[in-house]
C-alpha positions, 0 to 999 in steps of 0.5 A, spaced: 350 430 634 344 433 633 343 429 625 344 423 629 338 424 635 334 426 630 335 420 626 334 416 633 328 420 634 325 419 626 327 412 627 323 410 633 317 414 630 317 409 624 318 403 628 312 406 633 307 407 626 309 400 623 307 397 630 300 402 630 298 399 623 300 392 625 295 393 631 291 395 625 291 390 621 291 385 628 284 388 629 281 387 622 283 379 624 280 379 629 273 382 626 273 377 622 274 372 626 269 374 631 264 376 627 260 370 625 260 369 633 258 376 635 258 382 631 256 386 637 263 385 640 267 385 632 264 392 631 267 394 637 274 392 635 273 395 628 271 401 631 278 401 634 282 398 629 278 404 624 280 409 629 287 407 629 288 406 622 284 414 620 290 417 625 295 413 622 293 415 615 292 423 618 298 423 621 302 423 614 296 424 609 301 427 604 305 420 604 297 416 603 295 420 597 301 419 593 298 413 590 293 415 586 289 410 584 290 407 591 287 414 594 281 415 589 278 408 591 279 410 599 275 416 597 269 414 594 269 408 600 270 414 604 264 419 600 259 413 600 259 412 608 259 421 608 252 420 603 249 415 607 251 420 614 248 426 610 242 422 607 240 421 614 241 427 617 237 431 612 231 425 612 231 423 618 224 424 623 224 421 629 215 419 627 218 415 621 216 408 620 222 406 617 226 406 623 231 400 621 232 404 614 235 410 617 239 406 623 242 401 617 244 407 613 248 410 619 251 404 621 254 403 615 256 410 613 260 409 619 262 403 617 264 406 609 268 411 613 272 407 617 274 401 612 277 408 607 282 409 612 284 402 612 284 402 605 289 406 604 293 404 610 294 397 606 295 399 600 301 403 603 306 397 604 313 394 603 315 388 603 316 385 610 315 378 613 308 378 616 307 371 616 301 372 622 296 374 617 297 368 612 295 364 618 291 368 622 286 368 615 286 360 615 285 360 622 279 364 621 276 360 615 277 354 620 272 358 625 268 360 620 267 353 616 266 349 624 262 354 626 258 353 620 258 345 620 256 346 627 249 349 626 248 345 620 248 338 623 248 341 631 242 345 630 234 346 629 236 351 624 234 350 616 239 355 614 244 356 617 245 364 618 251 363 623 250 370 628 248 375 622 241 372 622 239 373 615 243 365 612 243 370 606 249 375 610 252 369 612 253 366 604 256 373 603 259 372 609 263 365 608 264 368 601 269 374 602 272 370 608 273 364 602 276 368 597 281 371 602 283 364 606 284 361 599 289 368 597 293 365 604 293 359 602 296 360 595 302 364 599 304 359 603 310 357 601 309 349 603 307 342 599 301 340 597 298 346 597 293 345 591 291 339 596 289 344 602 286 349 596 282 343 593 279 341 601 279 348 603 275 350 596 271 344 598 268 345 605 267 353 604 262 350 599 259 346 603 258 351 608 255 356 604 250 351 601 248 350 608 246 356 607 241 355 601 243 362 598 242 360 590 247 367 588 252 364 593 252 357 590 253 360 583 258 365 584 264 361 589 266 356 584 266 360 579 270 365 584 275 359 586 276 355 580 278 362 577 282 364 583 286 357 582 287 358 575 290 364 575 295 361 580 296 356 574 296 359 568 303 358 566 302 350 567 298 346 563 300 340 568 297 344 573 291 348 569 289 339 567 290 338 574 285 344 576 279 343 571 280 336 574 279 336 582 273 341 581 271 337 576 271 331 582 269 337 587 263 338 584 261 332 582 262 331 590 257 337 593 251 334 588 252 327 589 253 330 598 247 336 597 242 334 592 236 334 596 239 342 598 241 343 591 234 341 588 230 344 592 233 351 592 233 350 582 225 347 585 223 353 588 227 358 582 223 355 576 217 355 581 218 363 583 219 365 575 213 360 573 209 365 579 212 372 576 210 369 569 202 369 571 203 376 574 205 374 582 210 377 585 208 375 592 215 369 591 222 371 593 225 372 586 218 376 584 219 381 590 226 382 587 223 383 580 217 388 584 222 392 586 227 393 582 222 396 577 218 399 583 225 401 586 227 405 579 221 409 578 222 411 584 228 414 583 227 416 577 220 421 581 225 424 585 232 423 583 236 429 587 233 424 593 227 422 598 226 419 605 225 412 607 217 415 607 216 418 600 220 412 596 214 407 601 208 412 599 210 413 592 212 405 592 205 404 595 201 408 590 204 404 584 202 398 587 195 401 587 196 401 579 200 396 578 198 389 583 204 386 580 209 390 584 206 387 589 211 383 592 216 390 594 211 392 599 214 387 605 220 389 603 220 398 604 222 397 610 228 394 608 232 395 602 230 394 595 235 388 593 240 391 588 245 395 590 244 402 585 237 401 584 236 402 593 241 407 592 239 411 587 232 410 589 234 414 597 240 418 595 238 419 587 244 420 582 249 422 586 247 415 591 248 410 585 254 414 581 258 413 587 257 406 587 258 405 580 264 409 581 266 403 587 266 398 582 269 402 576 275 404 582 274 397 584 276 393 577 281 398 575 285 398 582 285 390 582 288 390 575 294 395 577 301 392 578 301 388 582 295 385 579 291 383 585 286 376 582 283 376 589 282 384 589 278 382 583 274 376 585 272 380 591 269 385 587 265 380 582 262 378 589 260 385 591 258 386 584 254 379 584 251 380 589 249 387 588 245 384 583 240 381 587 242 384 594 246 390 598 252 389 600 254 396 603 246 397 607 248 392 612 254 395 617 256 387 617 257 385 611 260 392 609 265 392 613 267 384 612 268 386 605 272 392 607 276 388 611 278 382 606 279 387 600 284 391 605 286 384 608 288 382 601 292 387 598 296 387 604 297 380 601 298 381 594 303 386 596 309 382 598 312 375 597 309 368 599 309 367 606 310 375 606 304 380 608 308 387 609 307 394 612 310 400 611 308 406 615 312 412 613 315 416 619 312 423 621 313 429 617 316 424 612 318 426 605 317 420 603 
């Protein structure tokens, strides 16, 4: 009598973590959903879903941590938001006049250390018919491209930047949605999916061309022929069909968008020809300005420096050297790479973490089951990291935390499935 209670009762347990994590799950759909609308209402229900997913994961830590390479890339997420949490409250002066540095830092600190939990919480799965997320994502994409069309051709914006401001954070934006949107829709278990693929593909590019954001345009194709490819490989029918309709797809966007296009390869080769004469008062100038000024500066003070010794340090180098010029608008920002702007606040520390993300990153995507939009989501944080940061931002960090746990859950079950396992309290398992 008491074996068969206490079974009742660990299995009500069970049903209940699994109905939490699903809740979890629901709520990363909805951030991003709501997000290109409004990230003040989608950081509410991310907060949410982050503290439900951290209770969760608490609850049975010793379950969580079994997956090894699972665990290691939730702890570094989680060690990079703590770094940004610990920089700020070891810097921070209330007379600094780089408010906006300090604000960022913290935000997406919080952001890093609720994204650790949720994902952990999906690589923590089994297979179980969860088919709500395979449209939830498409839905969401659906949004985001009308959104997207409406401010190109409905408003008086050049670029269009959805909610986020920046057209820039948009691209990254559309981009992680894109990659995510385009795994659900190769787990669909209808005909003519490659035809959806193809559209789908078509419009995301569109969309992120509206933005006008040169790194975006480049890595998305590559990222969805390769996508594609990869669910082909083993039929040359299909893999000459693929090359094809990208082929005509891209085709398609020059002929649509080759004033868009041309101007944005205009303004790059007139950039470079500017940076060649020693002006970096350009947009790809400012980026080289500060990546060298940006490196020196960590290299001065690599323990790590507040927001206003890196600008002091940054301002006198531009005394010596007017060509560095171009970073000076720029110090109360971010320096546009990912390990230069990290290495250049939190020292070595700041830049090993993230390089261990990215290591971490790559290694998880290419273990069993290989997770191909795993790893087409950290060559765009990768890329983009080159030329911007992805993880200063609250917004764009948490929605590349999100598809990237979105997708695991994903590629962890079967088509037309999404799962989740959730183990009992005090479980063994």
């Amino acid at each position: 009598m008491l074996n068969t209670k206490t079974y009742e009762i660990n299995q009500y347990v069970d049903v209940k973590s699994k109905a939490w994590a699903h809740t979890v799950f629901i709520g990363c759909l909805c951030t991003l959903l709501i997000m290109p609308i409004s990230t003040i209402w989608s950081g509410r229900v991310f907060y949410f879903s982050g503290f439900v997913a951290m209770l969760v994961v608490l609850n049975d830590l010793k379950f969580f941590t079994k997956k090894n390479h699972a665990f290691l890339l939730a702890m570094i997420i989680f060690l990079i938001g703590v770094s940004n949490i610990i920089w700020l409250l070891i810097y921070y002066s209330m007379e600094s006049h780089f408010q906006y540095v300090y604000t960022s830092y913290f935000f997406s600190g919080i952001a890093g250390i609720l994204s650790s939990f949720i994902v952990l919480l999906a690589f923590s799965n089994k297979k179980e018919s969860c088919i709500y997320l395979i449209y939830g994502i498409i839905f969401t994409s659906l949004i985001t491209i009308t959104y997207a069309f409406y401010q190109e051709y409905f408003s008086a914006t050049e670029r269009i930047a959805l909610i986020f401001g920046s057209p820039t954070s948009a691209a990254y934006y559309i981009t992680f949605i894109g990659i995510l949107s385009s795994q659900a829709i190769l787990r669909l278990n209808i005909n003519h999916k490659f035809i959806y693929y193809f559209i789908h593909f078509l419009l995301i590019s569109a969309s992120i061309i509206f933005t006008e954001t040169r790194a975006a345009i480049f890595v998305y194709p590559t990222i969805g022929i390769a996508l594609l490819l990869a669910e082909t490989r083993h039929n040359k029918k299909l893999i000459i069909k693929t090359f094809a309709g990208f082929i005509i797809i891209t085709l398609l966007c020059s002929f649509m968008f080759k004033d868009i296009l041309h101007k944005r390869t205009t303004d790059l080769l007139h950039d470079l020809q500017m940076y060649s004469m020693k002006n970096s008062q350009t947009s790809v100038g400012a980026r080289f300005a500060m990546y060298q000024a940006g490196l020196m500066a960590g290299l001065n003070t690599p323990i790590g420096q507040s927001a206003d010794q890196r600008a002091d340090f940054i301002q006198e180098m531009i005394k010596e050297n007017k060509v560095l010029s171009g970073a000076a608008p720029y110090l109360n920002v971010h320096m546009h790479n990912e390990l230069i702007d990290a290495f250049s606040l939190k020292g070595i520390i700041g830049a090993a973490l993230i390089a261990c993300l990215y290591v971490t990153l790559i290694y998880t995507s290419f273990s069993a089951p290989i997770n191909y939009a795993g790893m087409a989501l950290t060559f765009a944080l990768i890329m983009y990291g080159l030329s911007d940061v992805i993880l200063y931002s609250r917004d764009t960090f948490i929605a590349w935390a999100l598809t990237f746990s979105l997708s695991v859950l994903l590629n962890s079950s079967g088509p037309g499935q999404a799962n989740t396992n959730i183990p009992r309290t005090g479980s063994k398992a």
